[in-house]
N, C-alpha and C positions, 0 to 999 in steps of 0.2 A: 462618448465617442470611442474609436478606434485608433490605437497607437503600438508602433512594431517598440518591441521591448526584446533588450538583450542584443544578440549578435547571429547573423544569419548562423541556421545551422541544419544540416539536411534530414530527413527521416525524423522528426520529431514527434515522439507520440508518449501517451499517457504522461501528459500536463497536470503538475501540481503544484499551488499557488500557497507560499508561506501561511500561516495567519497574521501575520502582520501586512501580506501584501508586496512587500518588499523585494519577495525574492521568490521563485517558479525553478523546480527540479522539473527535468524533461527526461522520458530516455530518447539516445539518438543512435544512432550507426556511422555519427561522423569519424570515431577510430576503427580501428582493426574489425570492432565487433560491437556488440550495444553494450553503452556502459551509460549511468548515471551523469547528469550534468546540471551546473544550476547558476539560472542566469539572473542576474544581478541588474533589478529593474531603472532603480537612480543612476548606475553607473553602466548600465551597456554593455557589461561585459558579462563573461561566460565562466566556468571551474569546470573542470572536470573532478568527479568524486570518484569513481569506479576505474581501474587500471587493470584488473584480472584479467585471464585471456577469455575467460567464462563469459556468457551475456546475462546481466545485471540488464532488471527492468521493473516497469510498475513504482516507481517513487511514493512518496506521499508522505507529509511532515507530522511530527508531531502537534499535539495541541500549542505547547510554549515555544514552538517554532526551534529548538534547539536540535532535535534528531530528527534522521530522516531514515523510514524503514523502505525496503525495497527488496526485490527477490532475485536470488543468484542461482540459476538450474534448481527450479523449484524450493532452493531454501531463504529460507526470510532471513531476513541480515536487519541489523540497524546500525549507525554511526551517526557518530556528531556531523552536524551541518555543516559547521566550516571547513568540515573534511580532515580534522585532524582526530590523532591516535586511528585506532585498526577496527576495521569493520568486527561488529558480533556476533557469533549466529545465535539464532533464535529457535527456529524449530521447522520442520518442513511443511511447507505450502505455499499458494498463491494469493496475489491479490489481497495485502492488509491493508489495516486501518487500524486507528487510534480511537479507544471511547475521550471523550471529551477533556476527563482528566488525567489522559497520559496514561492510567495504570494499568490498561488492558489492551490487548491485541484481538481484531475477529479477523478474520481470514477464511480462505478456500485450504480444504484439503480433500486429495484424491484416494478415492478409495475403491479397489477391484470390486468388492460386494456391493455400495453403494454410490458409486462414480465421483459426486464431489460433494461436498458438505462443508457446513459452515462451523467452524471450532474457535475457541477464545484462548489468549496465552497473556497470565499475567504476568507483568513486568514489575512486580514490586511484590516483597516476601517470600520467592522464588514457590510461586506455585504452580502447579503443573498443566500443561496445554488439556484443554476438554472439547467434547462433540460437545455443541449448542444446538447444532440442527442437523439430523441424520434420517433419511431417509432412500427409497431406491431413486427417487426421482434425483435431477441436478440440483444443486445448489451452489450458487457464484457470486461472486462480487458484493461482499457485505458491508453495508457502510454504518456506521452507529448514529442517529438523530444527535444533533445538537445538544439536546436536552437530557442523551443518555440511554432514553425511556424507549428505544425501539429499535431494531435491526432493519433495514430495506437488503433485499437479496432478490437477485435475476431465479426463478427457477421454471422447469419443464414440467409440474406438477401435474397441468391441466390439459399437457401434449406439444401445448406453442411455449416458446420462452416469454414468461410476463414477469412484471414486476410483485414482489409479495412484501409484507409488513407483516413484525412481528414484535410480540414483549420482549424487552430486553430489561434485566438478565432471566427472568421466567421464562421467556417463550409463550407459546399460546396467543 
């Protein structure tokens, strides 16, 4: 069934659900500008996590539900969920996500020679952000399979925007 959860809030877009369930980051335009928010499903209630005058958008948890990475004028940010210590940057681009176990980032990034493309940024032994998928065509919104073992991305490959599937971390 269907049930409202959290606290009325206006412009809510790119919904993303804990993995425990528990708790849904949204971004809104209910202050000044879109900042990060995250509603609190047991309890009804709302946080706000983002205060910058900047618009902060695209949410999305980590796997052990503890950080949430989101993007600030194209640069990816992460912080603790409960909102406490200081956002960190990360590196620039759009639209990430978490492989399964936390250790890696895939993402959008833009680029004048080949418009957008799909790059990985590890989070653990400080390794350095890489193209995973470059080409002229578009390449958007990367999400990692469950299992690890695949990338799904939006691209204009074939002229229309479709959906595509790929090896992860090989490719191919």
């Amino acid at each position: 069934g269907q049930a409202t959860i959290g606290q009325p809030q206006p412009d809510m877009v790119f919904v993303s659900v804990s993995p425990e369930g528990g708790r849904v980051a949204v971004q809104s335009h209910e202050s000044e500008n879109w900042d990060i928010w995250v509603h609190d499903v047991a309890r009804a209630t709302k946080t706000r996590m983002t205060f910058e005058a900047d618009r902060e958008y695209q949410p999305n948890w980590s796997p052990d539900g503890q950080r949430i990475v989101y993007v600030r004028n194209s640069t990816i940010m992460i912080r603790a969920a409960d909102g406490t210590g200081q956002p960190e940057t990360l590196t620039q681009g759009e639209s990430p996500a978490f492989s399964p176990d936390g250790k890696l980032l895939v993402y959008e990034k833009r680029d004048p020679g080949t418009c957008a493309d799909i790059w990985t940024h590890p989070l653990v032994n400080g390794g350095a952000p890489a193209a995973f998928l470059s080409t002229k065509a578009l390449e958007f919104q990367p999400r990692i399979s469950p299992d690890g073992r695949h990338v799904v991305y939006v691209s204009n490959e074939s002229g229309s925007p479709e959906v595509y599937l790929t090896r992860f971390p090989s490719g191919g």
